[in-house]
matplotlib code that plots the C-alpha trace (Angstrom):
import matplotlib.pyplot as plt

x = [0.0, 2.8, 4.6, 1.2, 0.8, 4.7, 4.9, 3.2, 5.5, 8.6, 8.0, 7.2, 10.7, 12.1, 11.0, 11.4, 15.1, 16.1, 14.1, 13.9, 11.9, 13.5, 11.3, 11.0, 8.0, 10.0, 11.4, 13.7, 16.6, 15.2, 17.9, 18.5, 16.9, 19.1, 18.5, 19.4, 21.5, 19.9, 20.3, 19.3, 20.0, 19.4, 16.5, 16.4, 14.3, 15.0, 13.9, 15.1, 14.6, 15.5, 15.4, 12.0, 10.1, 10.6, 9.4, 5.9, 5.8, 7.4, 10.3, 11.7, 14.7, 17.2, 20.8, 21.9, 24.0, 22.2, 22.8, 20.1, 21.1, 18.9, 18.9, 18.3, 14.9, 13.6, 14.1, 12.5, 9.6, 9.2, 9.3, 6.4, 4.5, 5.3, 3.5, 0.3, -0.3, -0.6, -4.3, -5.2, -2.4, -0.2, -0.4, 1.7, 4.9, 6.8, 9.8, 13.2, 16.1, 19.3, 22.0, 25.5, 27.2, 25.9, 24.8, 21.2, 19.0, 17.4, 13.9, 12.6, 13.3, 12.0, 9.0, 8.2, 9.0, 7.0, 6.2, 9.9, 11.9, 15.2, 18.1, 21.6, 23.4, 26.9, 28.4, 25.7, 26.8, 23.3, 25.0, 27.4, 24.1, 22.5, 24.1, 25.2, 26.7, 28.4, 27.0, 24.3, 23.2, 22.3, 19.5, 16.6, 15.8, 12.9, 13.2, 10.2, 8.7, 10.7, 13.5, 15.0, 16.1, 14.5, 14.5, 17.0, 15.8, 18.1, 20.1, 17.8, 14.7, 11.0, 8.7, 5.6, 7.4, 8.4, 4.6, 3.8, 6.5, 5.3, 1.5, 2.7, 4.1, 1.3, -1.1, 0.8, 2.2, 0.1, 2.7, 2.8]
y = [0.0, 2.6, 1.6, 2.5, 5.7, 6.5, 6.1, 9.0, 11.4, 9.5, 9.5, 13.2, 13.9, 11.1, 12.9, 16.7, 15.6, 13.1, 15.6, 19.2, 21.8, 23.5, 26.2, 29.4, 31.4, 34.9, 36.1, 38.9, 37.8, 38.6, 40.4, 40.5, 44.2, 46.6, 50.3, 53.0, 55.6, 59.1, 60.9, 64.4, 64.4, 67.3, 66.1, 67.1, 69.8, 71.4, 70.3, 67.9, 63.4, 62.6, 59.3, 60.5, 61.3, 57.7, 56.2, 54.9, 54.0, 51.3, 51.9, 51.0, 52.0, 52.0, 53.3, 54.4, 57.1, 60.4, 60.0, 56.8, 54.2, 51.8, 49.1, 52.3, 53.8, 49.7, 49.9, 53.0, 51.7, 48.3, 49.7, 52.7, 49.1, 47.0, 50.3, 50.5, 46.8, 47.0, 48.8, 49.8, 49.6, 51.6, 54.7, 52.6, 52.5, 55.1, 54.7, 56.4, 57.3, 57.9, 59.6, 58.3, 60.5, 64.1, 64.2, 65.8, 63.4, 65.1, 67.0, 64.5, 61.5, 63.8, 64.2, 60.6, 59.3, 62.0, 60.8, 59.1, 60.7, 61.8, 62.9, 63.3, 60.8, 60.6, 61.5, 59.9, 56.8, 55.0, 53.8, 52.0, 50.4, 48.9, 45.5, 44.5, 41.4, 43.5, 47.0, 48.4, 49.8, 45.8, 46.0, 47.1, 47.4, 47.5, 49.5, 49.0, 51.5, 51.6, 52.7, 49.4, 47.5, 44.2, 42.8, 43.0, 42.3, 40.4, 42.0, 42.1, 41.2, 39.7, 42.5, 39.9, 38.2, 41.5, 42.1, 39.1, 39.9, 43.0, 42.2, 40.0, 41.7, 44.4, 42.0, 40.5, 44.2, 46.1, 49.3, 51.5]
z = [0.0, 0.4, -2.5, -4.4, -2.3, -2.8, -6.7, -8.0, -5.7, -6.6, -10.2, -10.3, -8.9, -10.9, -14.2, -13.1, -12.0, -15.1, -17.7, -16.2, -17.8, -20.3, -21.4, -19.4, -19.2, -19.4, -23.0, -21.7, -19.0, -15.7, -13.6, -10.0, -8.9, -8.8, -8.1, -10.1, -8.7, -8.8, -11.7, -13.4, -17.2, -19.8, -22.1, -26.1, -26.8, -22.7, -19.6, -17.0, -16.5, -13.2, -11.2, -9.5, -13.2, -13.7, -10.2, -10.5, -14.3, -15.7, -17.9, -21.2, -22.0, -24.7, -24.8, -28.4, -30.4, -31.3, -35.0, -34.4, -37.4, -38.2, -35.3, -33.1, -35.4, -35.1, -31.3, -30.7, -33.1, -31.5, -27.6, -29.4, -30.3, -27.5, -25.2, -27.5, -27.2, -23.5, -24.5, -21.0, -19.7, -22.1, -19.5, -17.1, -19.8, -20.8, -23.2, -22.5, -25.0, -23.0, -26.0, -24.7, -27.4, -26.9, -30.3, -31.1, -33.2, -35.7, -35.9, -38.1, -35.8, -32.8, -34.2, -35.7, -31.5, -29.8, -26.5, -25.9, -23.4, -24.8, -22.5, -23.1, -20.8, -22.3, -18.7, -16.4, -13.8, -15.1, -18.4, -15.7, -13.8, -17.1, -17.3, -20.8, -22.2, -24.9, -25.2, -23.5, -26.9, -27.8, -25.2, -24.3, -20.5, -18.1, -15.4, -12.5, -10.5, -8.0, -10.0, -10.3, -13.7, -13.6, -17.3, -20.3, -23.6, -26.0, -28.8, -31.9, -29.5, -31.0, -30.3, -29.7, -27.3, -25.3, -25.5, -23.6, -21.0, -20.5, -20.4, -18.1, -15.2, -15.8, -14.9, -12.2, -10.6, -8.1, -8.3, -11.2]

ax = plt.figure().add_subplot(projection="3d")
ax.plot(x, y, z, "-o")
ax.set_aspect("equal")
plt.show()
């Protein structure tokens, strides 16, 4: 009789540890919190972006040149997409450009990502808190809204997939 109670349990952890799951739920690479350090950055076009304009929103954010070749224009269009498929919940995302070379993208480009923060960040300490595998310019990052980065999207990233990821922790946060 205990044998016939015991099986099920010892198969189960038979087969999770001989064959362990090997699909993840998560697209982007879920990184251990980590805070940003306070910051004020100039942002195109005047004004200020400081740590506490991005606390209670989440964050995407992309770290590219101001001259914006083409892998830059597809980022900025897929994080535009990836926020208007949240529907309702695309007023809890905001996008942010930070500009690590000083240089000012042009009106045209401005214009096309209205609605994406812009700062120049070429001497901040937060390009040092994005971890990269390469270059921080290959990724796209989700910053919570605490302030923390929590979620790095691969280089060349599947927009659908970043949908889901995001939907997802809407749906499962209770801040921002």
């Amino acid at each position: 009789m205990a044998a016939v109670c015991a099986f099920p349990i010892v198969g189960s952890l038979a087969m999770y540890y001989l064959f362990p799951p090997s699909e993840r739920v998560n697209y982007g690479e879920l990184l251990t919190p980590r805070p940003l350090p306070d910051f004020t950055l100039p942002r195109v076009g005047g004004g200020a972006v400081s740590l506490a304009d991005l606390k209670g929103k989440w964050w995407l954010v992309q770290v590219d040149s101001g001259l914006c070749p083409e892998r830059c224009r597809l980022k900025l269009y897929q994080q535009r997409q990836v926020r208007l498929a949240q529907g309702k919940n695309m007023d809890r995302v905001e996008r942010l450009w930070l500009i690590d070379d000083g240089i000012q993208p042009e009106e045209g480009l401005r214009r096309d990502y209205d609605g994406t923060w812009m700062a120049d960040a070429r001497a901040a300490a937060i390009l040092g808190e994005l971890p990269a595998i390469a270059s921080v310019r290959d990724h796209v990052y989700l910053v919570d809204p605490l302030g923390n980065v929590v979620l790095r999207f691969p280089k060349n990233a599947d927009p659908s997939r970043m949908v889901k990821d995001l939907a997802r922790l809407l749906r499962a946060s209770r801040i921002g």
